[in-house]
Kinemage of the C-alpha trace (Angstrom):
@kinemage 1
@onewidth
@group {chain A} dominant
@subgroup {mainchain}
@vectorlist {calphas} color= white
{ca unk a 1} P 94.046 90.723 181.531
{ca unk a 2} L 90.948 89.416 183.852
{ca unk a 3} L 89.830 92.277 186.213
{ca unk a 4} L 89.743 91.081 189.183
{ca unk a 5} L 86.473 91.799 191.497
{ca unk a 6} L 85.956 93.152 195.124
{ca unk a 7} L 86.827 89.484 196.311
{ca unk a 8} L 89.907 89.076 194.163
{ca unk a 9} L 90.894 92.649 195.920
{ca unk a 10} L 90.735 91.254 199.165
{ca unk a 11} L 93.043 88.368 198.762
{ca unk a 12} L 94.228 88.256 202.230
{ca unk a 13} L 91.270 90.649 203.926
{ca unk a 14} L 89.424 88.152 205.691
{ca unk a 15} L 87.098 87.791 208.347
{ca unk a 16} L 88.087 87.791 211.741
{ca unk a 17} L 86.744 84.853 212.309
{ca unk a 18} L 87.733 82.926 209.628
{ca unk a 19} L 91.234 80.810 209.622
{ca unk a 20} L 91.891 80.381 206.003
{ca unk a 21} L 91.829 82.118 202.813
{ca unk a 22} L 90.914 80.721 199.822
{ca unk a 23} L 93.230 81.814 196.793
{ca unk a 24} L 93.474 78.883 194.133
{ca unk a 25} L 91.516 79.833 191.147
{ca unk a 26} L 92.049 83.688 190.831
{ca unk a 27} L 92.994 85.232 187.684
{ca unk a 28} L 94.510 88.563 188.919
{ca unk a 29} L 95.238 89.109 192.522
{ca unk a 30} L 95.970 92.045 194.097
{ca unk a 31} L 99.283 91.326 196.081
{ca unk a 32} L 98.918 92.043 199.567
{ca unk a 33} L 95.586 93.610 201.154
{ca unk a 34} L 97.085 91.050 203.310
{ca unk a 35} P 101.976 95.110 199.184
{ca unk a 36} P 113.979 105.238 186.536
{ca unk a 37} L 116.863 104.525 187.706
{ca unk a 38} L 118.446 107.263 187.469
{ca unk a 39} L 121.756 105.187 187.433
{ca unk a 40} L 125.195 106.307 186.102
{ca unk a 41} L 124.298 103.103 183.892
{ca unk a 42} L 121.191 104.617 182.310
{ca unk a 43} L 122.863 107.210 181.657
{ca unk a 44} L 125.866 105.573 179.731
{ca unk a 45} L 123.716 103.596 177.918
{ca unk a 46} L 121.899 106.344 177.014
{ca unk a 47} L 125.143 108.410 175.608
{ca unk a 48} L 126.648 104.901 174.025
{ca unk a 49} L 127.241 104.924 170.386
{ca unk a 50} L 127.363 101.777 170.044
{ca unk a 51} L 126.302 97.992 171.055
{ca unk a 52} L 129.211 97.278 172.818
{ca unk a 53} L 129.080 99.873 174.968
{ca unk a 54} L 125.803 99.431 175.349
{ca unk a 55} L 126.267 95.710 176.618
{ca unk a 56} L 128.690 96.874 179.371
{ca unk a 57} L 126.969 99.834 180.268
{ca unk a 58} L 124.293 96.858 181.207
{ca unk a 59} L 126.462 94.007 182.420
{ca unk a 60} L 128.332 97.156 185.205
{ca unk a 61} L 124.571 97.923 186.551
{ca unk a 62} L 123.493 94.388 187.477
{ca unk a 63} L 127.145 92.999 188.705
{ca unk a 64} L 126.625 96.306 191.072
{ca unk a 65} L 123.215 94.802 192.130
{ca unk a 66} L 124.152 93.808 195.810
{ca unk a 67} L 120.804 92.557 197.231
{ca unk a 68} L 122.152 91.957 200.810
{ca unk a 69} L 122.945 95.730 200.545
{ca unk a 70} L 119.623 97.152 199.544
{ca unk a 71} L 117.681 94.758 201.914
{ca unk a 72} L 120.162 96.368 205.140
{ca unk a 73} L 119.970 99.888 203.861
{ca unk a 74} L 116.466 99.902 203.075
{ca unk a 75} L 114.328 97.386 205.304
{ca unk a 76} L 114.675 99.355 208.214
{ca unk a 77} L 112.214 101.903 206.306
{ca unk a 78} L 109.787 99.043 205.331
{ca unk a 79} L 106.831 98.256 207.457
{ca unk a 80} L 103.752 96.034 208.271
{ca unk a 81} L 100.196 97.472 207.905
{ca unk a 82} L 97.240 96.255 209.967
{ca unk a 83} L 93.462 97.430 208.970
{ca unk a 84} L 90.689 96.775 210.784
{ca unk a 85} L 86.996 97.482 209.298
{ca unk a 86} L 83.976 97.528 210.796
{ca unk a 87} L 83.603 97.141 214.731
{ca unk a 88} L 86.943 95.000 214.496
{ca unk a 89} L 85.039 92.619 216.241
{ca unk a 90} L 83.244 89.546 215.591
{ca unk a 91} L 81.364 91.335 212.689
{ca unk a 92} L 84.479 93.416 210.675
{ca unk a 93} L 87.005 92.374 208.413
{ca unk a 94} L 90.740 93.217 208.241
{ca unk a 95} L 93.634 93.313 205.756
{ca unk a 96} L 97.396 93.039 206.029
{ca unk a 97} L 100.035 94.738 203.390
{ca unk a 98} L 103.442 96.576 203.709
{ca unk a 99} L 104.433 99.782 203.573
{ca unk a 100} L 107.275 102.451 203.562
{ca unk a 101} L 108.240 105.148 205.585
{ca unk a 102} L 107.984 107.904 203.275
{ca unk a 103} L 109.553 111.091 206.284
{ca unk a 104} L 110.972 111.672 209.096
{ca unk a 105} L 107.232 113.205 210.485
{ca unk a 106} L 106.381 110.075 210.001
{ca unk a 107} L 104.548 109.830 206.681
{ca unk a 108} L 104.090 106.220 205.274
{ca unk a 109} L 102.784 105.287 201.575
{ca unk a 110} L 100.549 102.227 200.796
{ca unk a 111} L 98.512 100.572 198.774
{ca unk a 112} L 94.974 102.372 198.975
{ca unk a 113} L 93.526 98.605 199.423
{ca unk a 114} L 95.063 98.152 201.739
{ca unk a 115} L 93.587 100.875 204.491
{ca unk a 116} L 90.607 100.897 202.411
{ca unk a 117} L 87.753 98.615 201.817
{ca unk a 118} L 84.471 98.532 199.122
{ca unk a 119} L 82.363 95.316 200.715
{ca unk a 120} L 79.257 97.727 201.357
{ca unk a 121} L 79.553 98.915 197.877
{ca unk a 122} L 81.171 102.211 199.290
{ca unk a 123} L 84.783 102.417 199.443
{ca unk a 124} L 85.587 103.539 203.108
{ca unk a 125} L 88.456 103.946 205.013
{ca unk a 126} L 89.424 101.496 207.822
{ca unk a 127} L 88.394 102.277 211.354
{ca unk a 128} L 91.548 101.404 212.708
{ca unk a 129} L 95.165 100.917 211.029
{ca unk a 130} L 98.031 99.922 212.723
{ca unk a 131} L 101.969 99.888 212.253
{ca unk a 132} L 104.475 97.959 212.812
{ca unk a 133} L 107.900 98.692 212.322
{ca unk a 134} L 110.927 96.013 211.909
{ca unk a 135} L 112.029 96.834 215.616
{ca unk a 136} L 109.040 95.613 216.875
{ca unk a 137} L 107.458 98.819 217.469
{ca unk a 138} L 103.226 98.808 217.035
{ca unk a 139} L 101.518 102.444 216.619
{ca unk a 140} L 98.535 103.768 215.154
{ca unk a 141} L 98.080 105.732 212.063
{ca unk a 142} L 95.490 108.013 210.658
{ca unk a 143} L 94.574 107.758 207.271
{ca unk a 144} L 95.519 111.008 205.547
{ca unk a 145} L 94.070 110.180 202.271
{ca unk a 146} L 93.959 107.778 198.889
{ca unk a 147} L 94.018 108.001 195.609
{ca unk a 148} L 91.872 105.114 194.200
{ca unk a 149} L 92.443 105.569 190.632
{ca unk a 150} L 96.355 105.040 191.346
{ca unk a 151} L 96.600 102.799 194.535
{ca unk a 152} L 98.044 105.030 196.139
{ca unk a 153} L 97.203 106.054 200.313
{ca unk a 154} L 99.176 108.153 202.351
{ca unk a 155} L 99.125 107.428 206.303
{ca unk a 156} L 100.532 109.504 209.381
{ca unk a 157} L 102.133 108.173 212.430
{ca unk a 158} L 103.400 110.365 215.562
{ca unk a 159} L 106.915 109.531 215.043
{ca unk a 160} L 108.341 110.343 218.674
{ca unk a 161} L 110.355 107.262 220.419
{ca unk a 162} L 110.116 105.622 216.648
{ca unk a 163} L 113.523 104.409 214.557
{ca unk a 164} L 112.226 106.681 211.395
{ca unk a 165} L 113.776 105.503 208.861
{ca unk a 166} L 112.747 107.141 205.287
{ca unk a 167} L 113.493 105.508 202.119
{ca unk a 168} L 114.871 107.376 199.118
{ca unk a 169} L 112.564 107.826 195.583
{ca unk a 170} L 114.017 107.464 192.656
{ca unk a 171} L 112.846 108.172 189.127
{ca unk a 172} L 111.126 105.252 186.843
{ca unk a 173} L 111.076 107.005 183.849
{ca unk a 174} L 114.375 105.582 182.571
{ca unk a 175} L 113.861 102.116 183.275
{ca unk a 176} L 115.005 99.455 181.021
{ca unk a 177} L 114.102 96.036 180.489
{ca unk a 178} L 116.302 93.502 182.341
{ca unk a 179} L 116.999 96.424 184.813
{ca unk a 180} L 117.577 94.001 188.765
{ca unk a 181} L 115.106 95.374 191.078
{ca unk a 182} L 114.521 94.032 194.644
{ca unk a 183} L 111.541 93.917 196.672
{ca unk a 184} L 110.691 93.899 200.213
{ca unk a 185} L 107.688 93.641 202.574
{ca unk a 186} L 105.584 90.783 204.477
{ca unk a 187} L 104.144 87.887 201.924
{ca unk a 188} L 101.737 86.114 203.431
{ca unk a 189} L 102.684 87.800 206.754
{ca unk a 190} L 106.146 86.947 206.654
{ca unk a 191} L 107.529 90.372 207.736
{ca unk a 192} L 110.425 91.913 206.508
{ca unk a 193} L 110.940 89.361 203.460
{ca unk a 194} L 112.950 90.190 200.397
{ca unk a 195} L 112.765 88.681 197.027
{ca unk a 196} L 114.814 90.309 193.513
{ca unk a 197} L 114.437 90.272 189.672
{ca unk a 198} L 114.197 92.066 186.734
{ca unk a 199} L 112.127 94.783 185.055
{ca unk a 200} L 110.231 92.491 183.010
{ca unk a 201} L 108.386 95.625 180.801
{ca unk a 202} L 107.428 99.282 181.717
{ca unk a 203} L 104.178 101.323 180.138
{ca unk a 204} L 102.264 98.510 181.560
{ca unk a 205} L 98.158 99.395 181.763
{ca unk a 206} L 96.641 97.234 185.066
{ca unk a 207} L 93.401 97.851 187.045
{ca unk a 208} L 92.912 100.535 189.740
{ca unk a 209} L 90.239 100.669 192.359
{ca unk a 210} L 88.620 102.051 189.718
{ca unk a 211} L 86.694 101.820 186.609
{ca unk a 212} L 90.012 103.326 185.083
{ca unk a 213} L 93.547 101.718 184.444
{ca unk a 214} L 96.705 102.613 186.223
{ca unk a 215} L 98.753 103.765 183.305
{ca unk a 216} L 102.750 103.025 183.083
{ca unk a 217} L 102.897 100.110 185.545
{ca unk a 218} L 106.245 98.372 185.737
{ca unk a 219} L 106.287 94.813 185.152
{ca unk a 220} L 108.495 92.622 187.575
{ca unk a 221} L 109.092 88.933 187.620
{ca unk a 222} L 110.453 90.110 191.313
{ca unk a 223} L 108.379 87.416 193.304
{ca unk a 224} L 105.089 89.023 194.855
{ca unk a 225} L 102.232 88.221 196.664
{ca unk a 226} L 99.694 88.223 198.642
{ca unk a 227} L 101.209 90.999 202.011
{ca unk a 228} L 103.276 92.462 199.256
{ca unk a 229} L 100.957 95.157 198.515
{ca unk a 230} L 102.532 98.771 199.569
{ca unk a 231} L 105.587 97.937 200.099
{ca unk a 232} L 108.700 99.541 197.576
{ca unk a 233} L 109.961 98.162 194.631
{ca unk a 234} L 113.835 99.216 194.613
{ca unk a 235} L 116.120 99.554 192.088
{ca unk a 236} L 119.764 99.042 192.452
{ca unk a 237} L 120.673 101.872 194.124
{ca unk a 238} L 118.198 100.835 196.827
{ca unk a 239} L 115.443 103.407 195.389
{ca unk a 240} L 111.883 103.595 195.495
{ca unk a 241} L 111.138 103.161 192.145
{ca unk a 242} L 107.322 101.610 192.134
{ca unk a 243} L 104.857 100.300 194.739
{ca unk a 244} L 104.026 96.592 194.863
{ca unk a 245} L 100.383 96.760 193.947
{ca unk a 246} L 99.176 93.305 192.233
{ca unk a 247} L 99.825 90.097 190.280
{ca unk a 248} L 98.449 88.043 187.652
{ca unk a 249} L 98.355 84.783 188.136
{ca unk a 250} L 95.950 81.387 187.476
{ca unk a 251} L 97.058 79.673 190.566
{ca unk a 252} L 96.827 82.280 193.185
{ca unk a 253} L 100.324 81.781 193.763
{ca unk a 254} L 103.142 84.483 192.221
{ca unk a 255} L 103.156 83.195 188.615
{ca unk a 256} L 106.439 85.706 188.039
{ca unk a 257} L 104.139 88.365 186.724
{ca unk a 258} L 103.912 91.339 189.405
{ca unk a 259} L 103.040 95.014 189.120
{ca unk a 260} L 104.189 98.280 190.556
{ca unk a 261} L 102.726 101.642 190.442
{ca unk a 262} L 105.380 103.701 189.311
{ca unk a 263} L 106.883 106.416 192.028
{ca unk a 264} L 106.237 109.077 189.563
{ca unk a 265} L 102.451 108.537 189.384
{ca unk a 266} L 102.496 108.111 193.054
{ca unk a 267} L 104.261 111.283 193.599
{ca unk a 268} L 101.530 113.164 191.955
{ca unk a 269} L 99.083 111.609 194.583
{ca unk a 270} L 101.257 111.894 197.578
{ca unk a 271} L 101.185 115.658 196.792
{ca unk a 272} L 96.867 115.965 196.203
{ca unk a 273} L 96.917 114.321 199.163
{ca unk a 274} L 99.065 116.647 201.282
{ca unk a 275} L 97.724 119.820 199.764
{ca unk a 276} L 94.258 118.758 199.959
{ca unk a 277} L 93.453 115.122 201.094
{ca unk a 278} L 91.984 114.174 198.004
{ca unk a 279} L 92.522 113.863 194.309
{ca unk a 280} L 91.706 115.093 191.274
{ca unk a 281} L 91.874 114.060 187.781
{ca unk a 282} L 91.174 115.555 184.162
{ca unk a 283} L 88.534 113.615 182.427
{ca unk a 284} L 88.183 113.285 178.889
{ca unk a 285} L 85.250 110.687 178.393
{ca unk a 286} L 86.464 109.203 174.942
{ca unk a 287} L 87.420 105.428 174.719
{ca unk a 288} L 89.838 104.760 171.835
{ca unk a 289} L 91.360 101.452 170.020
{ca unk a 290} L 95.016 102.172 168.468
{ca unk a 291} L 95.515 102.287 164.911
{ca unk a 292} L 98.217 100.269 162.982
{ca unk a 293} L 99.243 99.888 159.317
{ca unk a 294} L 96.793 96.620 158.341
{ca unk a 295} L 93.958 98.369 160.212
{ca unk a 296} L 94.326 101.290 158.500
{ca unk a 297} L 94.789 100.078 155.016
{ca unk a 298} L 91.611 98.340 155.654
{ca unk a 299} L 89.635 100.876 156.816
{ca unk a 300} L 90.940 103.076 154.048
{ca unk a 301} L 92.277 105.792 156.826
{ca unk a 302} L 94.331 108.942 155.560
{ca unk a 303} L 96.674 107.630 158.714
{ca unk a 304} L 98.501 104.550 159.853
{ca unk a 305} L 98.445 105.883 163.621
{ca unk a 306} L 96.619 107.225 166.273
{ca unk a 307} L 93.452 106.084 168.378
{ca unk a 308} L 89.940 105.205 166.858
{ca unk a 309} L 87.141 107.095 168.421
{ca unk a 310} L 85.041 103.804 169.768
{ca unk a 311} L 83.157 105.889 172.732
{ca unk a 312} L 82.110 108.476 174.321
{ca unk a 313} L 80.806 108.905 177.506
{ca unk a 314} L 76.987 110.657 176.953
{ca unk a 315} L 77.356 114.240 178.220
{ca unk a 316} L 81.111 113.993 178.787
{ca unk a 317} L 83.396 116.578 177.787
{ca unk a 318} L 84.909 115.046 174.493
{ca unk a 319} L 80.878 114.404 173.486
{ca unk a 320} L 80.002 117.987 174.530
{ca unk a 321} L 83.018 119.396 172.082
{ca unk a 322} L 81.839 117.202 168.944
{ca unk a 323} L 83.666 114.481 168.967
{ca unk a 324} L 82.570 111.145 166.426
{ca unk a 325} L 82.343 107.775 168.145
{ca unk a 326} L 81.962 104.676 165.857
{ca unk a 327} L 78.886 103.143 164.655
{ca unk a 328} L 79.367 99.958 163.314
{ca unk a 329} L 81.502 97.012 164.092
{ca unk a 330} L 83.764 95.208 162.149
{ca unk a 331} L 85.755 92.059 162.612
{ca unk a 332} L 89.608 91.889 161.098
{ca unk a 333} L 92.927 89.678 162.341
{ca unk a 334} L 91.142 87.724 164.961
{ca unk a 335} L 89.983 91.030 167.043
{ca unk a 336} L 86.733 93.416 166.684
{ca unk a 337} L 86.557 96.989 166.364
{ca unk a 338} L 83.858 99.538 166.104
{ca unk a 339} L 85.044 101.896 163.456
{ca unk a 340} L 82.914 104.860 161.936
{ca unk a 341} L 84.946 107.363 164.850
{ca unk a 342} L 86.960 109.967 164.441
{ca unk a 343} L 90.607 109.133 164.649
{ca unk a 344} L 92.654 111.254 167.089
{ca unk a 345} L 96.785 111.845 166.104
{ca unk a 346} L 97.699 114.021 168.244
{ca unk a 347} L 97.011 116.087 171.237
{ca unk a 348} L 98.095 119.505 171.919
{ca unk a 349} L 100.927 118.657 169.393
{ca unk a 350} L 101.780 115.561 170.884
{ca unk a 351} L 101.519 112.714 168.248
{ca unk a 352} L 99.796 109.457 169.496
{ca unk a 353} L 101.876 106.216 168.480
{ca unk a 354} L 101.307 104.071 171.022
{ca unk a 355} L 97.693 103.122 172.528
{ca unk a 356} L 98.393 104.897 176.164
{ca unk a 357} L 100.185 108.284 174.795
{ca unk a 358} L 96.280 109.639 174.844
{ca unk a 359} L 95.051 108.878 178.309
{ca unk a 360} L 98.873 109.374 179.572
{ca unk a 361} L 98.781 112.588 178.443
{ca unk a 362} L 95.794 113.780 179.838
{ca unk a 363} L 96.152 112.223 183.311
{ca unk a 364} L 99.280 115.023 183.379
{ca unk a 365} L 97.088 117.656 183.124
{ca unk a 366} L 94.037 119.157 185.364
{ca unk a 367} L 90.526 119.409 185.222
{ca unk a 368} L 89.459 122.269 183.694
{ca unk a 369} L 92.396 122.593 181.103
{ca unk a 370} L 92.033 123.036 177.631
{ca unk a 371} L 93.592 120.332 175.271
{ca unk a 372} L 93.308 120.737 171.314
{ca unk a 373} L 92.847 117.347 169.822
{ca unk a 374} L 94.439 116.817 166.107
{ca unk a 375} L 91.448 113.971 164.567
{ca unk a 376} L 90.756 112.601 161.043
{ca unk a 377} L 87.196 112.436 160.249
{ca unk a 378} L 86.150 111.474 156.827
{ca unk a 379} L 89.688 111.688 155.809
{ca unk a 380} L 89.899 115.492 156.534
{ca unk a 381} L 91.802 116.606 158.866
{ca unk a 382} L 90.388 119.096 161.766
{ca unk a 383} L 90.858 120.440 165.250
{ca unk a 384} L 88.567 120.000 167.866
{ca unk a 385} L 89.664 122.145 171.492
{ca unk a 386} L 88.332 120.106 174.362
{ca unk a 387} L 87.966 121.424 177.925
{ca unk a 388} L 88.569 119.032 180.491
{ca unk a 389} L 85.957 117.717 183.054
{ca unk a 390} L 86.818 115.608 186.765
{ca unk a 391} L 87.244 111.991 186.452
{ca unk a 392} L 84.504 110.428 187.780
{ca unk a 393} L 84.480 107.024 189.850
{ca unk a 394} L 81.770 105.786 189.322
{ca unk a 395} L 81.379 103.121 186.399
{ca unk a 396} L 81.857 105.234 183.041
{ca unk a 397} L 84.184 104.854 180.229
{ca unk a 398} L 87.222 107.532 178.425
């Protein structure tokens, strides 16, 4: 996937002035500076024994899919976000997304590009934000904080004389592919618009505000764009399950390939935010490529899993501790990979199959932990105890 740049971020921030925005040509788009089911189905189809049950447990979930329900239970609690930067006039910019009303004191969740802008190289909050709810209601909010290396902001609003109307969370860790989901928010400014689909993949990795990825995305052919960004990504039961946060596309129109951050991840933020107003997460400064069978019978590895030590941030903890990074570089199956590096199977017991299990691990833990890293160096096995530093955000790799 392209990474998109400061411009790409600002799809639909534009300056006051101006009267279009240019959007052909893009290659990922975040959708809207401008937006696990925890179903009885999930868990029959968990307990099945067999494919037929399975298929029903399946076909019951999406005949109960009643979009016109969701979008009347749940749009009341979905609103439009205004941000102004700058003066606000002549010489600022602004941005338009969606959001959702997270309590009853008011609390709404966002996109953090969307209240937040990184034109002077310095990401800073917007001077002003506004909201508008579906009644027509406009108030101010205050920024209470944002988590750039998830998406995520967190706003306030005084909620007296307001129709508060909080959405439920649900739980995205039992998603399934095929799963109907529905979204709402204001495309293009088009408040209060709904569109539906499918879970089109979960575990996804996408970019952040950051030099870091968002880990365990959800994948949505759901259509999304451009005002999008911040607003919820339901599930059938008319649950928060994700936040709309960006699309890929060549066009710069949806292409049927959106992203959510997942409600979990953005739980974890809400609450740094609340208890603090900030965030903080464990850094490990390593970089790794995953291991598979071909790769590892031609490197000759004493394992057909795990992730190869490419990297390692100079001075970072995993360097400090003794980790190996690669040296050389070698070409196989149409990709390249700098081998030499220690190769990491498991951490703190927890084997590493798939290429995310490492840095989706960590991000559950906190700076300053301890983590004891299970590597093959040399074809010997060892253990090498790592303590955790603060992810940085400036431009640095792990």
């Amino acid at each position: 996937m392209t990474t998109p740049d400061a411009r790409d971020r600002r799809a639909s921030r534009r300056r006051i002035s101006t009267l279009s925005i240019a959007l052909a040509g893009l290659l990922l788009l975040i959708a809207g500076c401008g937006g696990s089911n925890n179903s009885d189905s999930s868990s029959a189809i968990s307990d099945s024994t067999s494919t037929s049950e399975t298929t029903t447990a399946i076909s019951t979930d999406i005949k109960g899919f009643n979009p016109a329900q969701i979008f009347k239970n749940d749009s009341p609690g979905v609103v439009t976000i205004r941000s102004l930067f700058g003066s606000g006039t002549g010489g600022g910019s602004a941005a338009e997304g969606s959001g959702f009303v997270l309590s009853e004191d008011g609390e709404i969740v966002t996109n953090a590009h969307v209240v937040t802008d990184d034109a002077s190289g310095n990401r800073e909050v917007a001077s002003q934000v506004f909201i508008e709810f579906p009644d027509r209601n406009i108030v101010s909010a205050k920024v209470l904080g944002y988590d750039p290396f998830y998406d995520v902001a967190l706003l306030d609003v005084d909620p007296s004389g307001l129709d508060i109307h909080p959405l439920a969370l649900g739980d995205d860790t039992s998603l399934i592919v095929g799963e109907p989901v529905a979204a709402i928010g204001s495309p293009f400014g088009e408040q209060q618009s709904l569109s539906t689909g499918v879970v089109s993949a979960t575990d996804r990795s996408v970019k952040s505000l950051t030099q870091f990825q968002i880990e365990g995305a959800i994948q949505t052919d759901a259509s999304i764009n451009p005002g999008n960004s911040g607003g919820p990504l339901l599930d059938s039961q008319g649950r928060v399950i994700g936040i709309n946060q960006q699309i890929e596309t060549q066009s710069g129109a949806n292409d049927g390939v959106g992203f959510a951050v997942p409600i979990s991840a953005a739980s974890r933020s809400i609450k740094q935010i609340r208890d603090s107003g900030e965030v903080a997460y464990p850094f490990l400064g390593v970089s790794t490529q995953s291991i598979y069978p071909q790769l590892a019978e031609k490197l000759g590895l004493a394992t057909d899993f795990g992730g190869l030590v490419v990297d390692l941030v100079p001075g970072g903890p995993a360097a400090k501790a003794g980790l190996r990074a690669g040296d050389r570089r070698l070409r196989f199956q149409a990709a390249e990979y700098k081998v030499g590096g220690d190769v990491i199977i498991a951490v703190d017991g927890k084997t590493i199959d798939r290429p995310d299990d490492l840095s989706r691990y960590i991000a559950s833990l906190s700076p300053g932990d301890t983590v004891s890293l299970e590597v093959y160096r040399d074809d010997e096995k060892r253990t090498i105890e790592v303590t955790l530093g603060e992810r940085p955000t400036s431009n640095l790799n792990g």
